[in-house]
N, C-alpha and C positions, 0 to 999 in steps of 0.2 A: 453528217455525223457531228456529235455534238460532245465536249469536254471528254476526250479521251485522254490519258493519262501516254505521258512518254515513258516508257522505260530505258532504266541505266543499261547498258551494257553489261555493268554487273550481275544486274538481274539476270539479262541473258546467259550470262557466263553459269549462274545458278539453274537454270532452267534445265542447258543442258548436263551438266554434271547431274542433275534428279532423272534424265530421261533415259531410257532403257535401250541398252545396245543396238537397238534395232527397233522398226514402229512399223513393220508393215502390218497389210489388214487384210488375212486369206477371208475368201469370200463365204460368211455365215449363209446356210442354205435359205433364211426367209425375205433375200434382198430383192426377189424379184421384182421388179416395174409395175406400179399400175397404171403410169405415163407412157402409152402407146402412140399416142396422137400428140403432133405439133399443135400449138399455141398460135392462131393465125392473126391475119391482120386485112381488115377492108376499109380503108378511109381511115376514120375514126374510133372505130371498134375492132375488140377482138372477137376472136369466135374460137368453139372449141369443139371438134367434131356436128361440127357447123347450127351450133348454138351460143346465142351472145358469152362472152364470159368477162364476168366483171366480178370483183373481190374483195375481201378483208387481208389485210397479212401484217407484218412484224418485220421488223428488224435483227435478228442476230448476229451481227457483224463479226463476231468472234467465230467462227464457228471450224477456222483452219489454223490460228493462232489466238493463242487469249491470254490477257495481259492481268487479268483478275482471279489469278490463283496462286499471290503470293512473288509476282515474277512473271515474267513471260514464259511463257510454255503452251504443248500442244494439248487443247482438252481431250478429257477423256471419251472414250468413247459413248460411256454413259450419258455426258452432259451435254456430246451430240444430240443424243437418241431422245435424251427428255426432253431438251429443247425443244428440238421440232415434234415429237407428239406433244407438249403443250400446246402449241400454234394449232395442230392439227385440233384437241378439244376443245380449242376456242372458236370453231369454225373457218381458222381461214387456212388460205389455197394457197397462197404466196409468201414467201420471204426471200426478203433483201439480205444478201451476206457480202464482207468485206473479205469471203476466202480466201480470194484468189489476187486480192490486192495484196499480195506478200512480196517485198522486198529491202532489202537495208540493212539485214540482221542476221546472225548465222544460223539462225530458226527459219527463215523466210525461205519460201518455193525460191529467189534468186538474192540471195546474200548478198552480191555484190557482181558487176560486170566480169570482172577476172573468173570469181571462183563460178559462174554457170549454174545452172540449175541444181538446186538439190534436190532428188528424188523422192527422199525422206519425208519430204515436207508434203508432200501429196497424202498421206495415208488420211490425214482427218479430213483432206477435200473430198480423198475419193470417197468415203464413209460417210459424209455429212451427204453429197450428192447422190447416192446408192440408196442411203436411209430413205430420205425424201420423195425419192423413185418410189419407194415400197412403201410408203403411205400415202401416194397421191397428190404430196404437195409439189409447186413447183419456185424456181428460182428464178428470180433477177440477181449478177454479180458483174460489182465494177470492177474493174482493172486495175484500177492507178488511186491515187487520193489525192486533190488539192493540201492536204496538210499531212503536215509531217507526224503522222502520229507512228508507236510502237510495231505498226504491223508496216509500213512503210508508205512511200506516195512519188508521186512524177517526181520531186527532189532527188532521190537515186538515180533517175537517167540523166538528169543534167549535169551533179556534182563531177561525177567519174571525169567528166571533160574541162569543169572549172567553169561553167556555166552558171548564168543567173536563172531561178528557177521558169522565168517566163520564156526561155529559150526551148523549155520542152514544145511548145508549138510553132516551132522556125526553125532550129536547128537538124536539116537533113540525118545528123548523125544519132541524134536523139528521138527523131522520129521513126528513122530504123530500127534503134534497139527494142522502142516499144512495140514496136509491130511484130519485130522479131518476137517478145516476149506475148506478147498476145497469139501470136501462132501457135509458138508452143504450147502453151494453156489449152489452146480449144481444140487441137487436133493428137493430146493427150487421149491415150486409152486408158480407159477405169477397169482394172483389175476385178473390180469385184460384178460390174456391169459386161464386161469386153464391150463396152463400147464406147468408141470416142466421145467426148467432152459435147465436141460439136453435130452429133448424131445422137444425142440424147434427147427428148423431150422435156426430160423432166425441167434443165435449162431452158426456159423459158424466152430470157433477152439476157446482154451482155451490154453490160452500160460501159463505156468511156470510161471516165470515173468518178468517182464520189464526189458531186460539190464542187466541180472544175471550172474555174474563173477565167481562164482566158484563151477559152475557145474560138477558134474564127471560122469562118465560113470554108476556108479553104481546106481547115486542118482535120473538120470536120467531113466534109466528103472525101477527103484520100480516105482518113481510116474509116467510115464506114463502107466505101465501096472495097477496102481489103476485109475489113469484118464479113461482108455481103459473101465475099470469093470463101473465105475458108469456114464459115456457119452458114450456109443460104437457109436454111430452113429456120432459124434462131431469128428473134427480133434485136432490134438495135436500137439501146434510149441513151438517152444524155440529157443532160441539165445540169443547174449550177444553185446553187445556195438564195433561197428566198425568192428571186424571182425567175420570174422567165426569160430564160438566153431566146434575142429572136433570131439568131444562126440559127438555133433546132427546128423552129418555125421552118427555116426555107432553105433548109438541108434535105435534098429528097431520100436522102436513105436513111436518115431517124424517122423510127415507129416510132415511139414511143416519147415523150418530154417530159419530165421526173423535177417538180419543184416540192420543196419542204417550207414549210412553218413553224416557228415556236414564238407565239402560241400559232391557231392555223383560226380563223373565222367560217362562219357558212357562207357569208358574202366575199370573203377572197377565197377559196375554193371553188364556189362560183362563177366568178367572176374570169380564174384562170383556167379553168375546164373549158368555160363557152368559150374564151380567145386562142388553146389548143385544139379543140374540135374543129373551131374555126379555118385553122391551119391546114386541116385534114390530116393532122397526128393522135394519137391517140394518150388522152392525160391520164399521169396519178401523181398523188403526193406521196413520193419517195419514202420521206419522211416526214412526222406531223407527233409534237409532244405528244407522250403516251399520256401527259397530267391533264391534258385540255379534252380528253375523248370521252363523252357526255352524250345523252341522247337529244339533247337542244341541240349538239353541231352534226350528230352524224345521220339522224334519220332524215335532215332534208337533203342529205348528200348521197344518201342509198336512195331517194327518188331523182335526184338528178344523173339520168343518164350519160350526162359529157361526163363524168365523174369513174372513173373505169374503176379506179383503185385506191385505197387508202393504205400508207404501213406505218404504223407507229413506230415511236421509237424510244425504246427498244428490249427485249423479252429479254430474260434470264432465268433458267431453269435451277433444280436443285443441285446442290452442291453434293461431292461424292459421298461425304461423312456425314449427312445430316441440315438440315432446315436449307435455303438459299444462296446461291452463289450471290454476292452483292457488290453495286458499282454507283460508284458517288459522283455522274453527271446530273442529277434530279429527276431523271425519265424515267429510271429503271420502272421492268414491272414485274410482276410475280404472281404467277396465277394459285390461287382465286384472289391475292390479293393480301396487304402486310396490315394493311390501314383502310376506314372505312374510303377514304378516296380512292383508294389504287381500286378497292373494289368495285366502286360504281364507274372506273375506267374501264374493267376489266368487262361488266354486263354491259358497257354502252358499246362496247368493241364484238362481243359476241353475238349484241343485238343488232350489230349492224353487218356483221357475216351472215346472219338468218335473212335478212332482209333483200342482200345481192346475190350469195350463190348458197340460197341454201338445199343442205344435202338432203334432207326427206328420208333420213334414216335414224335410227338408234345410235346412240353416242357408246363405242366400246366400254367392257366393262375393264374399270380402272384396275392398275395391280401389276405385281406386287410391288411394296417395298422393300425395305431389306433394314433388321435388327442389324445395327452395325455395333454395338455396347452394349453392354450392364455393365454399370460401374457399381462400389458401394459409397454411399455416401451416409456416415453415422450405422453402419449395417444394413442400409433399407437400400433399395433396389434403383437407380437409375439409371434410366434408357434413354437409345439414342438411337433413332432411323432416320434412311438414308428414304427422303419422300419418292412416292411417283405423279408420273403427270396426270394431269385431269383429273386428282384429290382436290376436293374440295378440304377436308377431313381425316380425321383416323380416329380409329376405337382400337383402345389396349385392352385386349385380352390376356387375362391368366387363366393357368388351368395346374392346380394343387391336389384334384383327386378325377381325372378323368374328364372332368367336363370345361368347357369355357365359359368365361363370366367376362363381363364387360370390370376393365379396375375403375370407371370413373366415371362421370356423369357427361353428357353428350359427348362433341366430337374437340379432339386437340388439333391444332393446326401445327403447320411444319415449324413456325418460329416457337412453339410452346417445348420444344425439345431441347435439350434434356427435357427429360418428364422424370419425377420425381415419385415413386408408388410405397407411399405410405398407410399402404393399409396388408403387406402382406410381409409373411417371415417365413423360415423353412427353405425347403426346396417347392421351386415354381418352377412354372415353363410359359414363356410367354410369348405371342404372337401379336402382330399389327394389322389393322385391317383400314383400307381404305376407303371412303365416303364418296360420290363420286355427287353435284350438284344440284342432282333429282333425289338424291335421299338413298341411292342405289347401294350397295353394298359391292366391294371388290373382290380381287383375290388376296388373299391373308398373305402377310411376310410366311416365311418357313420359321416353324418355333424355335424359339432359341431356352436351353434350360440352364438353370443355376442353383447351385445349393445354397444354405445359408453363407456360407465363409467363400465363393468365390465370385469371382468377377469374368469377364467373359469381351473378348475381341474379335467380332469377324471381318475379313479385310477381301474383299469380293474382286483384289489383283485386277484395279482400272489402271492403281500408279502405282509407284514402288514409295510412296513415302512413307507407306507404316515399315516398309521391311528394313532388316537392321544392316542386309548386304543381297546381292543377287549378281547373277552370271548366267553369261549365255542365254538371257530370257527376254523375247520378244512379247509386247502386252500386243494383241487383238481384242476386236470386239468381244469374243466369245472366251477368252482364254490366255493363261499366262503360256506360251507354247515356247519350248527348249528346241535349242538348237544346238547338237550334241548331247552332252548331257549338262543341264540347265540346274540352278540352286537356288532358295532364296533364305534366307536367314531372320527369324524376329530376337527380341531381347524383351520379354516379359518375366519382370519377379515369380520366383513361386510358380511358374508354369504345371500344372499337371494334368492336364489332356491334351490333345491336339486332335482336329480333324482336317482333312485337305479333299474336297470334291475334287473329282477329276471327270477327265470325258478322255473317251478312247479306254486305252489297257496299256498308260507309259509304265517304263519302269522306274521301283519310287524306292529311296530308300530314305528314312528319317532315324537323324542324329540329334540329340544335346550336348549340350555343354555349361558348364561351370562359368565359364569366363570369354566364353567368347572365341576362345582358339584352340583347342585342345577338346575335339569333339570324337563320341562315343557314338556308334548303332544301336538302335533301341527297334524290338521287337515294333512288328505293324500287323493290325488287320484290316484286309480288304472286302470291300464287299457291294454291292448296289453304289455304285460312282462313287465310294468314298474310300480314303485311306484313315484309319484309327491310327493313333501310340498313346501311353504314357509318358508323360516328360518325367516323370520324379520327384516334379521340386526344382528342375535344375532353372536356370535364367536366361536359358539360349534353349534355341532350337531351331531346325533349318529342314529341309526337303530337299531333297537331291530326285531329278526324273530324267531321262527321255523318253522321246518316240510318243505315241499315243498323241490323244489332240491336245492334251494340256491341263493345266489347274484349273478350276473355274474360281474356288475360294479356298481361303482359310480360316479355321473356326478355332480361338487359343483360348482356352482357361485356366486361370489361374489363380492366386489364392490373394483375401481381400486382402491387400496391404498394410489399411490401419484398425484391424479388428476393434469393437467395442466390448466391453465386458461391464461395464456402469457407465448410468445416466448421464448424462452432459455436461459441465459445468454451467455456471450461473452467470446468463447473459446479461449485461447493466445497460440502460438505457445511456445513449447520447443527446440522441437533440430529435426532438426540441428539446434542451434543456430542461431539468427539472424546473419546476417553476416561471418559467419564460412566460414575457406577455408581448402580446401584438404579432402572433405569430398570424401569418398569411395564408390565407386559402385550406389547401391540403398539404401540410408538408412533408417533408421525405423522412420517413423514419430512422432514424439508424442507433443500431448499438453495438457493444464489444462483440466479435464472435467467441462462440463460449465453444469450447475445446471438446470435442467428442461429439457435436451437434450433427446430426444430419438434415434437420432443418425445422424453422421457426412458425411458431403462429403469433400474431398480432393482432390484440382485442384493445380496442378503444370507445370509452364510452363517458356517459359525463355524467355516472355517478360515480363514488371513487369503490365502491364494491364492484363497478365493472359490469352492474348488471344490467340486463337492456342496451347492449351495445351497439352505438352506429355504425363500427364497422368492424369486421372478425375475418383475417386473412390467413391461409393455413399454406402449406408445403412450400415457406419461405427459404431458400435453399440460398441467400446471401444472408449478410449483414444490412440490410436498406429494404426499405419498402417503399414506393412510391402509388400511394390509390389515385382512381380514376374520381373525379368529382372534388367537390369542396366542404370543410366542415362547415358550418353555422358561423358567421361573425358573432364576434362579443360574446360569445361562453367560452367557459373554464370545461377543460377536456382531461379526462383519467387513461393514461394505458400503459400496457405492458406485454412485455415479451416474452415467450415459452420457448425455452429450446428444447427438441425430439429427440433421440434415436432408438436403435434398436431394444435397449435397453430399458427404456425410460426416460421421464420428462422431468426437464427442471423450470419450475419460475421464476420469474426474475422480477427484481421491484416495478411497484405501482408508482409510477410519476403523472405530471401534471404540467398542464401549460394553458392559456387562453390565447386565444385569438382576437386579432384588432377587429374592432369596433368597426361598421362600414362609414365610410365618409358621410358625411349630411353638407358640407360646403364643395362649390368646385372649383376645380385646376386649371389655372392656367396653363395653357400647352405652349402660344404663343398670342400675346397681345398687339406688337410693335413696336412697343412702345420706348423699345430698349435698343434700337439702331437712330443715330445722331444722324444719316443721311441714304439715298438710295446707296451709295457705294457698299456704304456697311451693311447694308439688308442684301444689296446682290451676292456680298462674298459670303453667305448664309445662307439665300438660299440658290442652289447653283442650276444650273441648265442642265437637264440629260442631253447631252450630246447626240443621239442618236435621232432626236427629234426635230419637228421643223421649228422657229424660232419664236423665243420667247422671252420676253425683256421685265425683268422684277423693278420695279420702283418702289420708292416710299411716299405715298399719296397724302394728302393735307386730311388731317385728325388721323395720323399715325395709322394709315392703314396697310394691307401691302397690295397693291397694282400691279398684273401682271397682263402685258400687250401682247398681243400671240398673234402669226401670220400663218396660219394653217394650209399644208403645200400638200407633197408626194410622201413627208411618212402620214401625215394622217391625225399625229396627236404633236405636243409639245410640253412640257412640265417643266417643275423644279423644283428640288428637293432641299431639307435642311435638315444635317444629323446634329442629335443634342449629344453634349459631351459633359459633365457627365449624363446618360439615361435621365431621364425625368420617371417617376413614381406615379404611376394613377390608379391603382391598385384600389379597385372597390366600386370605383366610377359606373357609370352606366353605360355612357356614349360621348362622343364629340358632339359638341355644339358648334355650329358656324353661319359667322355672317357674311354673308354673299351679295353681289353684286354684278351682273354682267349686260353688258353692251355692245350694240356688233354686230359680226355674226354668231349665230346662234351655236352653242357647240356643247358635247357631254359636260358632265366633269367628273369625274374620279378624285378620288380621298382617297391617298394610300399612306399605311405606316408600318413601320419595322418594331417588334418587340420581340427582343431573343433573339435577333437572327432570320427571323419567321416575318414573310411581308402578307400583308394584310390591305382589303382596299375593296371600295363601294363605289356606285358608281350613280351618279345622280344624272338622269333624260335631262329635266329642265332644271336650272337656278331657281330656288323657289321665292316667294318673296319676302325677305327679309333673312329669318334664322332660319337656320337648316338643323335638327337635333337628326342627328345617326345611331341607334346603340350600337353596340360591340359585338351582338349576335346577328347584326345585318354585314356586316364585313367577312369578306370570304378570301382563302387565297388565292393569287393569282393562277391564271391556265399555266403559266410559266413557271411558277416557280413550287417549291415544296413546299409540303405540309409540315406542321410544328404546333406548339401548344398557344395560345394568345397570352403572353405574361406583361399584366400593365404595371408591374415591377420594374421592366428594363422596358423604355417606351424611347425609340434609340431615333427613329427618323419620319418625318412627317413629308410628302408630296402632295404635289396640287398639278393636277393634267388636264389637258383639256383635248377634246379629240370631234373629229367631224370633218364635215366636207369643208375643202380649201376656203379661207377666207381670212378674212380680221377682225379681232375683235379683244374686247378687254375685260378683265375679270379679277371684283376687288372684294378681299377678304378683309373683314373689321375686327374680328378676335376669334381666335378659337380655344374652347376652353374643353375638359372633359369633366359632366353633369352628372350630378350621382342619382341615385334611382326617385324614382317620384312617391 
């Protein structure tokens, strides 16, 4: 697992003060099993009702505590449930989860050695592991974590004793408590299954743990032959971070040998498969960057049979309120995908589920989501849903006199929300409908309606953070379910309707109030699972139930906040600057927000009447526009800005800027010519440390010389950041003079602009100049995507990579050449 964030204690201390008196998860009737049959093992292969089984799968590591909602806390049941049917529409069979590696925190299945097990903490294992059962997928889960991250790791069995953390595999007392702790875990009964942990199929194997560095031969057969005794039917993997541990090798009771990549190659892959099989265990990569998953690395790895399994890393489904749960280790992925990259990760990943275990069926049909908003903005209507998995897509529907209409032209994607519907006024009603990859059509949200003056909250009780107080109320999958009699309380201006679905026949009574404490009963009707009132206007309102199965949602309208009654005021341009020259590419528009706006269009064009314009952007719901592409070098550019609402529209002035001229001479990047000796050229350009060795000199006619001994990593570089940024804005590409001797080996040209690394990779030194443009440079498997801004052009490397040897490799200038 890779850049997981630590959570404060504080955080925790907040997670639980947000969680709800109680988290258990009564068993919803569609969790039945489609995991009948164990997951076996013959040599090298699995089998699966004794057909080979080899697979696609993911990482959701979060899936019993999750550190990416604000704080550590337990996800919702939803963002179980979309997760894994995501994985499920992407074709794969397996996933990797860090569930049950909980310990350290007073969230954790085991807090701490004193305080024992928490019970509590099971509900989203037993949920995520029942779910999974009942779509066929199945699980790998480690135990412990080489690293100390939020959800816990072997550090909690050694500290308690004042242990150094390499004692968890020597210390008798530390090896007890984890075995201890792994017992419990696997010969747990799941409430929603009744069946134990370790008598489940759907678990698949139980790995040691995540990335465990200092495993020995010894420490490794005690716990897998106690693993063996309390799961005999369960497989047993282990592995450790990049390479392969050869304890697992010649440990007879590991199946399974679990190595990760970032980035991951077809030739190491290869390479570590055949010396796995070899072993007579059976290989996958645990983990393998979700950014490098390509159909150049993984379709020769779905014909390589040593190759059982791949799981990237790592999935993330939608969030409860709308678009994306999001996590900033650079791997995240998000189906179908945020950016054109994630997306051809996300077809190279599916294409290679087709390829190993494909299912020879119809992909279910997607649906629903769930209108969780209408807000107003300027009068006019914005929505907010809560996506579902296996949307490619959604079509907004309105419907104003009986029929539905599409509001907008193809499909919107989950990041496109808020959606902004500027073409309707009145009372509407509107629904969501999901696209599903084939062009299929889903199941619709349930319509949500609104008049012209109100606004509208539906809060579908996963968490308690829209509510304004609550008691007695235990959250389930299917239901806010009371224990006695149960309340929950919102604080919305202006309330005046209210609806609360229910399931069963609780009894419900619904009050308002004024201020929040001093609450009145207000008449209700019931009828087909719902409860009706009238709020009045008031600011509060709460639900009182027992008995019966529970809330499923609540649906609050209330009245717009900032009404409009005349058109917007008059938006002023910022920047570019009126009159501004040498302005750069495409720049970000911005101007004052104009008071009453509900949102902007932006026409620019380059006569000053605006006619013919090259670009015309509408339903601008900030103050900033940033377009896709770039205008023209060297002409004078006219535009201006229109603010909307309900009301009507206002113009705003017509301004002016041009843009700089493209370069006709080029840039030096680096000549040499500016270091007085090798010392000062080496402390410039520095060694990546991680590589085999490589020695910069300053060679006679000012060149720079770089000596390399090519070993066990494979490549060796060295990098130099400019400070400040160097400017090549306009350029066309690097030019370089090359020279090498030796042995023979790649080279790579990589650089950083913005933050964003960049890098080409040249087979052979060519002879003499090397010209590169900027559109042959791509980013790395490792690292994220970004924009290429040869404005900030921050750091320049030189790598060299191949089979072991020596050799030398000398650069004479590198400059960047404007277009021809």
């Amino acid at each position: 697992m890779r850049s997981l964030r630590w959570a404060s204690l504080a955080a925790v201390v907040l997670a639980l003060s947000l969680a709800p008196p109680a988290h258990a998860a009564p068993t919803p009737a569609d969790l039945s099993s489609l995991n009948t049959r164990f997951v076996t093992r013959a040599d090298s292969r699995l089998s699966l009702d004794g057909k080979p089984f080899r697979f696609a799968g993911t990482n959701i590591y979060w899936l019993g505590l999750d550190e990416n909602v604000g704080g550590v806390a337990y996800p919702t049941f939803f963002r179980i449930r979309d997760a894994l049917d995501t994985a499920k529409a992407m074709g794969m069979t397996v996933v990797r989860s860090h569930m049950l590696a909980s310990t350290g925190n007073p969230l954790s299945i085991l807090p701490s050695k004193q305080a024992g097990f928490n019970e509590a903490a099971f509900a989203t294992v037993d949920y995520a592991i029942a779910y999974a059962g009942s779509i066929g997928l199945r699980l790998i889960l480690p135990l412990t974590d080489e690293w100390s991250y939020y959800h816990g790791g072997h550090r909690d069995f050694t500290d308690p004793y004042g242990l150094p953390s390499e004692a968890f595999y020597t210390d008798e007392r530390v090896i007890a408590d984890y075995q201890a702790y792994a017992e419990h875990v696997m010969s747990r009964v799941n409430p929603l299954t009744g069946r134990a942990y370790n008598a489940d199929p759907t678990i698949m194997a139980w790995e040691f743990g995540n990335e465990l560095e200092g495993m020995t031969l010894d420490w490794i057969n005690r716990n897998a032959a106690a693993f063996r005794k309390w799961a005999p039917r369960q497989l047993i993997a282990a592995g450790r971070r990049f390479e392969i541990d050869p304890d697992t090798l010649a440990a007879p009771g590991v199946d399974i040998v679990d190595v990760h990549y970032y980035p991951p190659t077809t030739e190491r892959v290869g390479a570590d498969a055949a010396r796995v099989t070899g072993a007579g265990k059976v290989y996958l990569a645990g983990e393998y960057a979700s950014t490098a998953a390509t159909e150049e690395l993984l379709t020769p790895l779905a014909a390589d049979r040593n190759v059982t399994g791949m799981l990237s890393w790592s999935l993330f489904g939608h969030h409860d309120r709308g678009g994306f749960v999001q996590h900033d280790d650079g791997f995240t992925l998000h189906y179908p995908g945020d950016d054109e990259r994630m997306r051809a990760s996300v077809e190279a990943q599916v294409a290679f589920a087709g390829q190993v275990s494909p299912s020879g069926g119809r992909p279910a049909r997607v649906g629903p989501p769930l209108l969780v908003q209408v807000d107003k903005r300027g009068g006019l209507n914005e929505l907010r849903w809560r996506g579902t998995a296996g949307a490619a897509g959604y079509v907004v529907e309105r419907s104003q006199h009986g029929r539905w209409s599409a509001a907008h032209q193809g499909l919107l994607t989950d990041n496109q929300a808020p959606w902004l519907d500027a073409g309707a006024a009145g009372e509407v009603t509107y629904r969501v409908v999901p696209v599903d990859r084939d062009g299929r059509r889903g199941t619709a949200s349930e319509p949500v309606r609104v008049t012209r003056s109100q606004v509208v909250l539906v809060d579908p009780l996963q968490t308690t953070d829209l509510a304004d107080g609550h008691g007695n109320v235990t959250l389930t999958p299917a239901a806010a379910v009371a224990r006695g009699e149960a309340w929950m309380s919102w604080s919305r201006p202006g309330l005046q309707r209210v609806r609360f679905d229910v399931a069963g026949r609780p009894r419900v009574r619904v009050q308002v109030s004024g201020d929040g404490a001093a609450w009145r009963t207000v008449r209700h009707e019931s009828g087909d699972g719902q409860v009706t009132a009238d709020a009045g206007g008031a600011g509060h309102v709460r639900v009182l139930w027992s008995g019966g199965e529970g809330l499923t949602r609540a649906t609050l309208w209330s009245a717009d906040p900032a009404p409009v009654s005349a058109p917007p005021a008059i938006p002023a341009p910022l920047t570019p600057a009126p009159d501004a020259r040498d302005v750069l590419g495409t720049p970000a528009f911005t101007w004052s927000p104009a008071e009453g706006a509900g949102y902007y269009t932006l026409t620019v064009s380059e006569h000053a009447d605006l006619s013919d314009p090259v670009l015309s952007a509408t339903a601008i719901t900030g103050a900033e526009h940033r377009p896709a592409g770039e205008l023209e070098p060297g002409l004078t550019y006219h535009w201006r800005v229109t603010a909307v609402n309900a009301a009507g529209r206002t113009h705003g002035a017509v301004s002016s800027f041009a843009t700089r001229p493209l370069p006709t001479a080029p840039a030096v990047v680096d000549d040499f010519t500016g270091y007085a000796d090798s010392a000062q050229l080496a402390a410039a350009y520095v060694r990546n440390p991680g590589g085999d060795q490589i020695t910069p000199s300053l060679a006679p006619g000012q060149d720079l010389r770089l000596d390399y001994t090519l070993g066990g990593a494979g490549y060796a570089g060295v990098t130099r950041t400019f400070s400040p940024a160097l400017d090549v804005w306009g350029q066309h590409g690097l030019e370089l003079r090359l020279a090498q001797t030796g042995a023979p080996a790649k080279i790579t040209v990589q650089f950083v602009t913005g933050g964003v690394y960049f890098e080409h990779t040249l087979d052979a030194v060519p002879d003499g100049v090397a010209r590169i443009p900027f559109t042959a440079f791509d980013h790395p498997s490792w690292a994220g995507a970004g924009p290429l801004d040869l404005t900030r052009f921050e750091q320049l490397s030189f790598y060299v990579g191949g089979a072991p040897g020596t050799g030398t490799l000398t650069v004479d200038q590198v400059t960047a050449y404007p277009a021809p």
